[in-house]
C-alpha positions, -999 to +999 in steps of 0.1 A: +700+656-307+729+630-309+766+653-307+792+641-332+809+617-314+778+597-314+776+600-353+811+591-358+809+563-332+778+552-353+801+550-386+826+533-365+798+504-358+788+501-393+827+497-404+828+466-375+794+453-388+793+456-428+827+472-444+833+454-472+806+432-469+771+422-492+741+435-471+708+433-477+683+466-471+644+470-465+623+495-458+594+479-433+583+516-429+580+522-464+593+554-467+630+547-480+616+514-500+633+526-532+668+538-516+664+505-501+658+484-530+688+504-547+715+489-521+699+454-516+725+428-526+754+460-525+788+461-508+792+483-479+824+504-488+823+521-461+808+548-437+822+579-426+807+609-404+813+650-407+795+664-380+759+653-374+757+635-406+760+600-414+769+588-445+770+550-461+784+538-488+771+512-512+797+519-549+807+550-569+779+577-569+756+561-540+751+574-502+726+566-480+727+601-466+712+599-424+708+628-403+685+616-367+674+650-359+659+653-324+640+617-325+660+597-348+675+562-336+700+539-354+706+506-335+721+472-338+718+436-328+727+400-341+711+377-364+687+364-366+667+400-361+639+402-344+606+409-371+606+449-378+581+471-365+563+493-388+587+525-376+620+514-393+629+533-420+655+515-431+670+477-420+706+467-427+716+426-424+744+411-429+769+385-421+752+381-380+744+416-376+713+442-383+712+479-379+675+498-376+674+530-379+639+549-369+631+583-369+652+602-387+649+637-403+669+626-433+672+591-448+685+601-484+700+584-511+724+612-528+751+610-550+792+621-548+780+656-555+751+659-538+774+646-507+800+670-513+776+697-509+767+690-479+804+687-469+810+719-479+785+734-466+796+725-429+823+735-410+853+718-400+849+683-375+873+682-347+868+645-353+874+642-393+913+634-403+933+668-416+909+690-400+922+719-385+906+750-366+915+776-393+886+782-412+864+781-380+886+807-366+882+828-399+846+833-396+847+834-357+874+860-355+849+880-378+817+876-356+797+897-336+781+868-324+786+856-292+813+829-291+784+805-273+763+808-306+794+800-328+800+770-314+763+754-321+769+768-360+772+742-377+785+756-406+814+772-381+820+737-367+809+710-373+797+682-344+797+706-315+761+705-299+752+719-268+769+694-241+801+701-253+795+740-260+790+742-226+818+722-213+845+731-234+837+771-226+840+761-188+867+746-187+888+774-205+870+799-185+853+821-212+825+839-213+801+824-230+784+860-241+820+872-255+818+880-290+836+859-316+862+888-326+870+897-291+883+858-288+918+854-290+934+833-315+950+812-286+925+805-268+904+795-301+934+768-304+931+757-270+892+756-276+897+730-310+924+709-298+903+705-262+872+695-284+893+672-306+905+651-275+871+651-257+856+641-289+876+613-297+872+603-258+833+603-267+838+582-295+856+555-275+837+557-245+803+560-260+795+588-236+806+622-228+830+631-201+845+667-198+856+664-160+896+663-153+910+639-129+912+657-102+875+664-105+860+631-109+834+614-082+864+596-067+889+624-064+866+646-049+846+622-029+816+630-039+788+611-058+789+603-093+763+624-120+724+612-124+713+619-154+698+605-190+730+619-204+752+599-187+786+610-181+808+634-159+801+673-164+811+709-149+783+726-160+756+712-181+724+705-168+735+719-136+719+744-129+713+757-092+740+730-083+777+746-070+808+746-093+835+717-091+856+744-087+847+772-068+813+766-055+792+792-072+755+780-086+758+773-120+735+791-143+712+786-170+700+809-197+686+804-233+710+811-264+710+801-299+676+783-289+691+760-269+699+760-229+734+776-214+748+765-187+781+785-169+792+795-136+797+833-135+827+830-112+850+806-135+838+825-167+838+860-158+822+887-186+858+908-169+877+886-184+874+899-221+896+916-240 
């Protein structure tokens, strides 16, 4: 499932593409023909992102509300487009660009309310302007639950999925079994504004990179990261291989239904409160 830098990158696109704009919408799939029909001829105002969730707008009180769950696909291209294949749910075109988005677990069209539900429903986005870590911290500072889990709550935070849970824990050296309450609040700050910048780095690189300078391919002299992923990691999807750091096998264990990777060594369980 796309993390939410790629969602916010995707908003970034449409702004580029069709801010401001007349597009016109189908449905070759069928399955959003009405939503589509709604915003044919419409004015892209805008697009924005809060978390996984991707929301366009076309006028007062009218979203197109997109979440890509595990299989979902938005992509673009130049016109003219190429003819649609039966498995796009929705088509935008417009001014020398189309967008096609296939798969999606949610291709909605909702209202202002219906949208600020689901705003407030999730958590704060490291990524969203005048966010801040506070109300996260409220409900983590609270929590049995381990710190690991939190992070892939989406109504704790909001955008965090499992490549950057695993990252940003390593590279603040916590234990990803420590319970929320026994956090401290500093390191919870440390935690926010390191997901903030990495984040935003994701966004503008289009890919996600957690590795510090001195720990890149070229610094250390060692070959860069194979993987579907793409990017430069400590830990995830690592497992067996040794730590950039200090050489210990990295580990893998599910949590929260999802895989954990950590190195024992640089995120001791002695190192809680």
């Amino acid at each position: 499932m796309p993390e939410g830098h790629t969602i916010h990158r995707l908003a970034l696109d449409h702004r580029e593409r069709f801010e401001g704009r007349t597009i016109r919408a189908t449905s070759p799939q069928g399955k959003f023909a009405a939503g589509a029909a709604l915003i044919d001829g419409a004015v892209m105002d805008t697009a924005e992102a809060h978390g996984k969730h991707l929301f366009l707008g076309f006028g007062p009180d009218r979203w197109v509300h997109i979440h890509l769950g595990l299989f979902g696909k938005l992509g673009f291209g130049t016109a003219p487009p190429p003819p649609p294949t039966d498995t796009v749910r929705l088509r935008l075109t417009g001014h020398g660009h189309h967008a096609d988005l296939r798969g999606p677990t949610t291709c909605a069209l909702i209202t202002d309310a219906e949208k600020r539900a689901i705003h407030d429903r999730l958590g704060p986005d490291p990524l969203r302007p005048g966010e801040d870590g506070d109300r996260a911290w409220r409900r983590i500072s609270r929590s049995r639950t381990t710190v690991a889990a939190l992070l892939l709550d989406q109504k704790v935070i909001a955008g965090v999925g499992n490549v950057y849970r695993a990252e940003v824990l390593f590279r603040h050296g916590i234990d990803p079994y420590l319970p929320g309450r026994d956090l401290r609040r500093d390191q919870w700050d440390a935690i926010w504004a390191d997901l903030a910048a990495l984040m935003r780095e994701g966004v503008r690189n289009n890919r996600i990179d957690t590795v510090r300078p001195e720990h890149t391919p070229e610094a250390m002299g060692r070959p860069p990261r194979v993987d579907d992923h793409g990017g430069e990691v400590y830990v995830y999807r690592r497992t067996g291989a040794p730590c950039l750091l200090c050489g210990d096998a990295v580990r893998t264990a599910g949590l929260a239904a999802r895989n954990l990777f950590w190195c024992p060594t640089c995120q001791p369980a002695a190192a809680r409160p």
